[in-house]
C-alpha positions as CSV (number, residue, x, y, z in Angstrom):
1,X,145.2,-150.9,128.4
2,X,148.6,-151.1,127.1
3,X,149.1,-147.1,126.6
4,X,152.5,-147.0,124.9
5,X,151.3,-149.2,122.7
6,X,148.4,-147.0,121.4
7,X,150.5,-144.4,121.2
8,X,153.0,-146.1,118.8
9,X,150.2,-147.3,117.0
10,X,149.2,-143.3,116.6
11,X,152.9,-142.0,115.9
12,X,152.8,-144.9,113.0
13,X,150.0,-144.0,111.5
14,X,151.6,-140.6,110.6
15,X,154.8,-142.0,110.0
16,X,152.9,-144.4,107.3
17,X,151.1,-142.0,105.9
18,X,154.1,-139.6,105.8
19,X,152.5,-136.7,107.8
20,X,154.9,-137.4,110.9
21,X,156.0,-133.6,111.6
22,X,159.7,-133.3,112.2
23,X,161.1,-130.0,113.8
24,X,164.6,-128.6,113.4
25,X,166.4,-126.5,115.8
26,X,166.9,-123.2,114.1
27,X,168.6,-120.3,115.6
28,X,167.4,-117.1,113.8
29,X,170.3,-114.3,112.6
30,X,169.4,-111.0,114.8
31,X,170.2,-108.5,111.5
32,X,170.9,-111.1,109.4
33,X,166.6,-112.5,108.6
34,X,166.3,-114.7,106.5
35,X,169.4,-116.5,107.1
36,X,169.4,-118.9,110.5
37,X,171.4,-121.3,111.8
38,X,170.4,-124.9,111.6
39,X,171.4,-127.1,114.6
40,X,171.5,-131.0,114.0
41,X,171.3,-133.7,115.7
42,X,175.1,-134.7,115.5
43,X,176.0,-131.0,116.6
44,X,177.4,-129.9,113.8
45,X,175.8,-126.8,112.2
46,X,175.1,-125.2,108.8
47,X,173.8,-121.6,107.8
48,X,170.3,-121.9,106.0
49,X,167.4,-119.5,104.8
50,X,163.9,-119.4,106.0
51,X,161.3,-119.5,103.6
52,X,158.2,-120.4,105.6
53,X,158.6,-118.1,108.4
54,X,155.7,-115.8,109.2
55,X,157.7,-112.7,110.9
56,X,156.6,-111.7,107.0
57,X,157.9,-107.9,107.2
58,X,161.4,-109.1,109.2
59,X,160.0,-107.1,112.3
60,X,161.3,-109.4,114.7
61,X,164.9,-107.8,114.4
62,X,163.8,-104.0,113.4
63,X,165.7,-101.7,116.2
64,X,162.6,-99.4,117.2
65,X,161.1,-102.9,118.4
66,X,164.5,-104.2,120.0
67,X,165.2,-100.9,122.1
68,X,161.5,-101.1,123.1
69,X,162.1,-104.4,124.7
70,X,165.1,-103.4,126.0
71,X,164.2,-100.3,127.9
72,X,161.0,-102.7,129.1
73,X,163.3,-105.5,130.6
74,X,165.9,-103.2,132.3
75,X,162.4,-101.2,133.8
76,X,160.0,-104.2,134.6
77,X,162.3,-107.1,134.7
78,X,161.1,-110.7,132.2
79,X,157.7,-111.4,133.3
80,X,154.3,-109.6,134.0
81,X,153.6,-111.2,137.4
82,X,150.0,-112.9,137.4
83,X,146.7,-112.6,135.1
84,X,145.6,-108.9,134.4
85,X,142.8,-109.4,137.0
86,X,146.0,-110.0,139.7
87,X,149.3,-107.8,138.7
88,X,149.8,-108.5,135.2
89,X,148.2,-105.3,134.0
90,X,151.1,-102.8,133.5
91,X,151.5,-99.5,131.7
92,X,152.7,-101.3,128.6
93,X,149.8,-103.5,128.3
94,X,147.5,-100.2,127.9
95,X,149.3,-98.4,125.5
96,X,149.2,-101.6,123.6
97,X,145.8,-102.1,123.6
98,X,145.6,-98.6,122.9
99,X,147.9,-98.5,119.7
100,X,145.7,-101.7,118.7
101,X,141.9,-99.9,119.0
102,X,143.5,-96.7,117.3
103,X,145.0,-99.5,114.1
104,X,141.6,-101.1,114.1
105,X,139.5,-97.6,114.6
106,X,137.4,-99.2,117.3
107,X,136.6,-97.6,120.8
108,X,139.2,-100.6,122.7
109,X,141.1,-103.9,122.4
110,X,142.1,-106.7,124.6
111,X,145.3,-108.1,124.5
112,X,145.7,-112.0,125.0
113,X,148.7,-114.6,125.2
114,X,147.9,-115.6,121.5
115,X,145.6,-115.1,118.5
116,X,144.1,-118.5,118.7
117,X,143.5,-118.4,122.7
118,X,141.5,-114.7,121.7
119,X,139.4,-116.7,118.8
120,X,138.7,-119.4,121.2
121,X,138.2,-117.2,124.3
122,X,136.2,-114.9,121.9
123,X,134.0,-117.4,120.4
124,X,133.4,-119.4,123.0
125,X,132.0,-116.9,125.6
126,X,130.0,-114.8,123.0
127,X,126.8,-117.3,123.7
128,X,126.8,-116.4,127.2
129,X,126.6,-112.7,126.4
130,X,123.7,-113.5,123.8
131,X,121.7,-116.6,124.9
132,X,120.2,-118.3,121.7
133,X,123.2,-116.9,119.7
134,X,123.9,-118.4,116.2
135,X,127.4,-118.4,114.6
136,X,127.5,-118.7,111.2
137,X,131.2,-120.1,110.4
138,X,132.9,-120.0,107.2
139,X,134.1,-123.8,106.4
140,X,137.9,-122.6,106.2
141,X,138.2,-120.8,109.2
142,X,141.1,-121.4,111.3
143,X,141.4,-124.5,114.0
144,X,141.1,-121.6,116.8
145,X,137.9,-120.0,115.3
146,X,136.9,-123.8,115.0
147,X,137.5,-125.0,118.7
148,X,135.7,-121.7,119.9
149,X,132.5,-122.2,118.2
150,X,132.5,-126.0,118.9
151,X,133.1,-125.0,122.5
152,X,130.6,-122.5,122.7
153,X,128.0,-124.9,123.6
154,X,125.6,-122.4,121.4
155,X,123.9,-123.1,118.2
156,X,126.5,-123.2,114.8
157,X,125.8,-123.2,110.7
158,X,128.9,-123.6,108.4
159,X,128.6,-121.7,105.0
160,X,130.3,-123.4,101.9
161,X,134.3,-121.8,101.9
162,X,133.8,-117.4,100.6
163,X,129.4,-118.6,99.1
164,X,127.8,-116.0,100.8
165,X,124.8,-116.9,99.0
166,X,124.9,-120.6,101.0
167,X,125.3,-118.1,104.2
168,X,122.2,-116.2,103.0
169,X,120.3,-119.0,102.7
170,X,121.4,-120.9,105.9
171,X,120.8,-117.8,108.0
172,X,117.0,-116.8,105.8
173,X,116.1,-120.0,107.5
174,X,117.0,-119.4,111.0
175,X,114.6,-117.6,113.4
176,X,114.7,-114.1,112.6
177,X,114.6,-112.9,116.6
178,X,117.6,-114.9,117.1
179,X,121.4,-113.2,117.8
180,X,123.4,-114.0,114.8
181,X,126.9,-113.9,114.5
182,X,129.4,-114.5,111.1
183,X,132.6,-115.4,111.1
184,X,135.0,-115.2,108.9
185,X,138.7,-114.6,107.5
186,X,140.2,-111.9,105.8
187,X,143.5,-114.0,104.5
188,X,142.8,-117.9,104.2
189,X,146.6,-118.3,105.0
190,X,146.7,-121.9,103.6
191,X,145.4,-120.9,100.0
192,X,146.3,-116.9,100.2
193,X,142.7,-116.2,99.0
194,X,140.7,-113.1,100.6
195,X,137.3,-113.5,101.9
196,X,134.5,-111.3,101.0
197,X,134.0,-108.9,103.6
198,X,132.1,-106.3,102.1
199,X,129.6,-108.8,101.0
200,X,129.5,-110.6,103.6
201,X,128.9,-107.5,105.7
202,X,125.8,-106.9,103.0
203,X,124.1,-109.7,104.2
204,X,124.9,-109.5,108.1
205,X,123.3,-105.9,108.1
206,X,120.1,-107.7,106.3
207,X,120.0,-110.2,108.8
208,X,121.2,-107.9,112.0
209,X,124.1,-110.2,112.5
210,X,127.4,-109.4,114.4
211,X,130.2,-109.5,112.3
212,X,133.8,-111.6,113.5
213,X,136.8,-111.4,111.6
214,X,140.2,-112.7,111.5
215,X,142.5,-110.6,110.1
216,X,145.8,-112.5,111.6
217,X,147.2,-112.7,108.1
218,X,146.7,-109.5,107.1
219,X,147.6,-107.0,110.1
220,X,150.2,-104.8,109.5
221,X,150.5,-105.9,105.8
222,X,147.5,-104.3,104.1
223,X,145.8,-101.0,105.1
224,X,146.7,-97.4,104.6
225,X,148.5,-98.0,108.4
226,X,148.8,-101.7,108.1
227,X,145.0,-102.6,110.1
228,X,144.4,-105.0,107.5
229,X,142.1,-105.8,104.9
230,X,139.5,-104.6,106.0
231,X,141.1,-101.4,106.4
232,X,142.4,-101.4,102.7
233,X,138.7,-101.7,101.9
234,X,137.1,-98.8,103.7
235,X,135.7,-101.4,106.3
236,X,136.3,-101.0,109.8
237,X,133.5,-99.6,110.9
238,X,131.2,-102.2,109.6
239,X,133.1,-104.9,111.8
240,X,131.8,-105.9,115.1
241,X,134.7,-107.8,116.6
242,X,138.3,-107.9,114.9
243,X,141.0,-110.3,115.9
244,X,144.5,-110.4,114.9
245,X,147.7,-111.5,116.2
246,X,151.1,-109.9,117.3
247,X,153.5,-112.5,116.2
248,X,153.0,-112.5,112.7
249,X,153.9,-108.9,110.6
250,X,154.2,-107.4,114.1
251,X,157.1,-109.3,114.9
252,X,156.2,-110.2,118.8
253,X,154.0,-112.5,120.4
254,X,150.4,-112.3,121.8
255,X,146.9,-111.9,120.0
256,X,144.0,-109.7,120.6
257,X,140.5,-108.7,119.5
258,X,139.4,-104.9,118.8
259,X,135.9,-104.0,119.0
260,X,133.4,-101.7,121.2
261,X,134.5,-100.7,125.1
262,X,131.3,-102.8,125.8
263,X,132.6,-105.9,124.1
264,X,135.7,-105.9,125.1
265,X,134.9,-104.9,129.0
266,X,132.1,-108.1,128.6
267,X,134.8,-110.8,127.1
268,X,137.2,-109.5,129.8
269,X,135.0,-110.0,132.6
270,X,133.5,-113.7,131.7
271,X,136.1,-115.5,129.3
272,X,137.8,-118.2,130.8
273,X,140.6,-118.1,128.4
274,X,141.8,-114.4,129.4
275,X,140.5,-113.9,133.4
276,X,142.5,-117.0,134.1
277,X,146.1,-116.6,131.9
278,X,149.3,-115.2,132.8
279,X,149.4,-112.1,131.1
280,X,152.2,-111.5,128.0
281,X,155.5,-109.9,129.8
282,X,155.4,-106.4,129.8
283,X,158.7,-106.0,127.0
284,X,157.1,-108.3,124.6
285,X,154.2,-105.9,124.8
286,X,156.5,-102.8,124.5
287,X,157.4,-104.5,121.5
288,X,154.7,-105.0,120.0
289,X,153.6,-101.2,120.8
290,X,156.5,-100.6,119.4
291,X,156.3,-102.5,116.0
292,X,152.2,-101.4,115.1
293,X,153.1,-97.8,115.5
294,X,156.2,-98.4,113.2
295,X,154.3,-99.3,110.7
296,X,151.3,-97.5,110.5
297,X,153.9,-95.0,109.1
298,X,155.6,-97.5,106.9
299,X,153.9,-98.2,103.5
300,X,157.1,-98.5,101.6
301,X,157.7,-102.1,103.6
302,X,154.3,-103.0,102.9
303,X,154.9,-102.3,99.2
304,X,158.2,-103.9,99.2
305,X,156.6,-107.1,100.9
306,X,153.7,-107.3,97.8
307,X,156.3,-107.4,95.2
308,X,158.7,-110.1,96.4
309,X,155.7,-112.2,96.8
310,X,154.6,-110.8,93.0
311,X,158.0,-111.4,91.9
312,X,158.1,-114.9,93.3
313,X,155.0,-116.2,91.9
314,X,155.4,-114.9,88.5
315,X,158.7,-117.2,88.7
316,X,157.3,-120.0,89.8
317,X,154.8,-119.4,87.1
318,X,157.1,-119.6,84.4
319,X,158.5,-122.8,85.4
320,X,155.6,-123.9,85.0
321,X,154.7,-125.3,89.0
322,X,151.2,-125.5,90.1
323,X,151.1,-122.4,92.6
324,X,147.9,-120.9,93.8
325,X,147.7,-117.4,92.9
326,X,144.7,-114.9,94.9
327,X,147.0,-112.3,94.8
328,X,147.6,-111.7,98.5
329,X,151.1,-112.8,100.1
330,X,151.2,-116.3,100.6
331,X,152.4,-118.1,97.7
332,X,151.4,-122.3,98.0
333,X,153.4,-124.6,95.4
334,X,150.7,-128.2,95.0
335,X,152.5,-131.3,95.5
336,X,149.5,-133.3,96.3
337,X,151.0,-136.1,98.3
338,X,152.5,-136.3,101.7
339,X,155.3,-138.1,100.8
340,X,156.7,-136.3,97.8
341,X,156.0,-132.7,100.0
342,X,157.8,-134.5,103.0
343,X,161.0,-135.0,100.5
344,X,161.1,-131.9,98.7
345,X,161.4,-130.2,101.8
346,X,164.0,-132.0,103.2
347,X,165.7,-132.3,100.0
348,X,165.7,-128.5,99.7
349,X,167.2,-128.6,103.5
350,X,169.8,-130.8,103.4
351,X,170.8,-129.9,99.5
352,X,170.1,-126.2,99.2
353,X,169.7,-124.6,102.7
354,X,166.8,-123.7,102.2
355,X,164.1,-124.3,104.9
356,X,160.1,-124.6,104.1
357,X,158.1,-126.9,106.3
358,X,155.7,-129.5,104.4
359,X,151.8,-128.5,104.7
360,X,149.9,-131.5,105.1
361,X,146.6,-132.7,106.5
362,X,144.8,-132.2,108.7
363,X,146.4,-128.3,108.2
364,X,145.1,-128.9,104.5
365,X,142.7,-131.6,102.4
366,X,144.2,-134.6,101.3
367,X,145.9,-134.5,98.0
368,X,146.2,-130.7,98.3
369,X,149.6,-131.3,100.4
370,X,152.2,-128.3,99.9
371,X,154.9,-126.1,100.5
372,X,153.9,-123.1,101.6
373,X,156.3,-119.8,101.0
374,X,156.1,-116.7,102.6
375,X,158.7,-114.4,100.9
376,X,159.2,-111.0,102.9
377,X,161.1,-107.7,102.6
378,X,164.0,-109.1,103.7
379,X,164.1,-111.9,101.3
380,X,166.7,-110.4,98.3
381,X,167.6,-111.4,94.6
382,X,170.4,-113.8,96.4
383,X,167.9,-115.6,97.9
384,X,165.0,-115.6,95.7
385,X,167.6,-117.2,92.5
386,X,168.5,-119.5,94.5
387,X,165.3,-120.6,96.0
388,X,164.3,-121.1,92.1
389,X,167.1,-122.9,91.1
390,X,166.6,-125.2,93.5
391,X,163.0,-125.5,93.4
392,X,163.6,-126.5,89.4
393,X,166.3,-128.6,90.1
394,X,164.2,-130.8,92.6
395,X,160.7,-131.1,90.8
396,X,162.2,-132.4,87.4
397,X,164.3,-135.0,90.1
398,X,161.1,-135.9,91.6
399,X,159.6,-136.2,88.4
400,X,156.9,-134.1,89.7
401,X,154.4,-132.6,87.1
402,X,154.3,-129.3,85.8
403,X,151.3,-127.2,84.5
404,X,151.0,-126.2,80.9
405,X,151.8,-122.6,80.7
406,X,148.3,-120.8,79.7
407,X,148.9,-118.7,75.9
């Protein structure tokens, strides 16, 4: 077996198909978000904007987090020391966890080194606790939710993509004595749509199913305090196990799932993916302490967060590009081909300064390719005139097509 040969042959296959996925060293503006600094390959440098970041509130640079992390470093020194089972539990790790069951109104949480490791670690240990469990998956669900269930080694039905009455009927035709378990998304992040929770909660009560969801897109952005959809709705106490993440609208790094002290001591004590993990370092937990309890106080940047995205869309609206439009944050311009996506981004790179990574598959279906932007808070009317500009500057070059504007 020739094996650099097999893996030019894979690396060509994206190149070919333009899906090859190019990163650029960026070096992000402490006080200064959106704007970075893009580093090149011939060392020369230029000042750019991020547009497809997803620090969406600009929390990774607010001070209340920074002097958290801070005072944690000078205190604990950079790293936690071993898994929690060893020395990596620390005083900052608990009033994390604690901050996290109080956002999501549940009796505890469990912190771990990232959202998809707690989906995976979640899902995949959940059989153990319930032998003959079935999870019922929506077909959308994230690659992490994905790899879980697959791993699980229990019995799975995927539901058509938000149909809860293709869920109904799957799970009507499962054994009634068998554990059941849904999940399901609150924020599909690649179309921005919002999954049907209190439905789907409807039906899990009919059924006495468990109810999993991921609210990663939606923490600290929707919610009286931020705890997310489901929390905007009235709906926290009909959700079994919540997972979100802390390097999103929080700003930090890590992931975790809230849910009863029983589920969480239970996934502590037999998942793979947390007993054996270096735990997250004790500042980036103080951080992330830090940044929830900021803004459960903090609707205004929530509010202010809605209407850039509002504002953006409505513009892109009237020039006529084929966005998708649920009415939640994330604001996806169709391009439809790998190729074009591939140049429009680097076109509004090297042209504009403006940074937006392509979306293509696997991330998405074929011929749905994209640019996904996430406008935030600290996105202003600079920015945002000259993101459109450019956008209509480069889709009439491309001689890309534009929607008919509805009467």
């Amino acid at each position: 077996m020739d094996y650099t040969a097999k893996l030019d042959e894979a690396l060509n296959r994206l190149h070919e198909e333009g899906r090859y996925r190019t990163f650029i060293d960026i070096e992000r503006k402490n006080g200064q978000f959106p704007h970075a600094t893009w580093r090149k390959a011939d060392g020369s440098e230029e000042a750019i904007t991020v547009w497809c970041g997803n620090d969406y509130l600009g929390m990774g640079q607010h001070p209340k987090v920074l002097a958290a992390m801070h005072e944690a470093i000078e205190a604990t020194g950079a790293g936690s020391g071993g898994t929690r089972n060893i020395s990596g539990t620390t005083v900052y790790h608990k009033r994390l966890e604690a901050e996290l069951a109080d956002l999501h109104q549940k009796e505890s949480a469990l912190v771990f080194s990232s959202a998809y490791i707690a989906n995976d670690a979640t899902l995949s240990t959940l059989p153990k606790l319930f032998p003959g469990l079935i999870i019922y998956s929506d077909e959308l669900n994230h690659a992490s939710m994905i790899e879980g269930i697959k791993r699980n080694g229990g019995a799975k039905r995927i539901f058509r993509h938000n149909d809860v009455a293709h869920l109904r009927e799957l799970m009507a035709a499962d054994d009634p004595r068998a554990p059941k378990l849904i999940a399901f998304e609150s924020v599909y992040s690649m179309d921005g749509d919002f999954g049907p929770i209190e439905e789907i909660c409807d039906i899990a009560d009919e059924f006495g199913a468990l109810t999993y969801l991921d609210e990663v897109h939606a923490v600290g952005m929707y919610g009286p305090r931020g705890g997310g959809v489901a929390e905007r709705d009235n709906l926290l106490d009909r959700l079994d196990i919540i997972n979100g993440t802390l390097g999103k609208a929080f700003g930090v790094f890590g992931g975790y799932i809230a849910a009863s002290s029983k589920m969480c001591d239970a996934i502590r004590s037999y998942a793979p993916g947390f007993i054996f993990t270096t735990s997250i370092p004790p500042a980036v937990a103080a951080g992330a302490a830090a940044s929830i309890a900021h803004l459960k106080t903090d609707s205004a940047i929530r509010e202010r967060h809605q209407t850039q995205a509002k504002i953006l869309k409505l513009r892109l609206k009237g020039m006529g590009l084929p966005i998708i439009d649920h009415g939640s944050h994330i604001v996806p311009v169709i391009v439809g081909d790998p190729k074009h996506t591939k140049i429009l981004s680097d076109m509004l790179l090297e042209r504009y300064g403006i940074y937006v990574q392509p979306i293509n598959f696997p991330t998405v279906p074929r011929g749905t390719e994209r640019l996904r932007f996430t406008p935030s808070p600290v996105h202003g009317p600079g920015e945002m005139d000259a993101l459109i500009r450019a956008m209509d500057s480069l889709w009439s070059h491309c001689a890309l097509n534009r929607q008919e504007l509805s009467a």
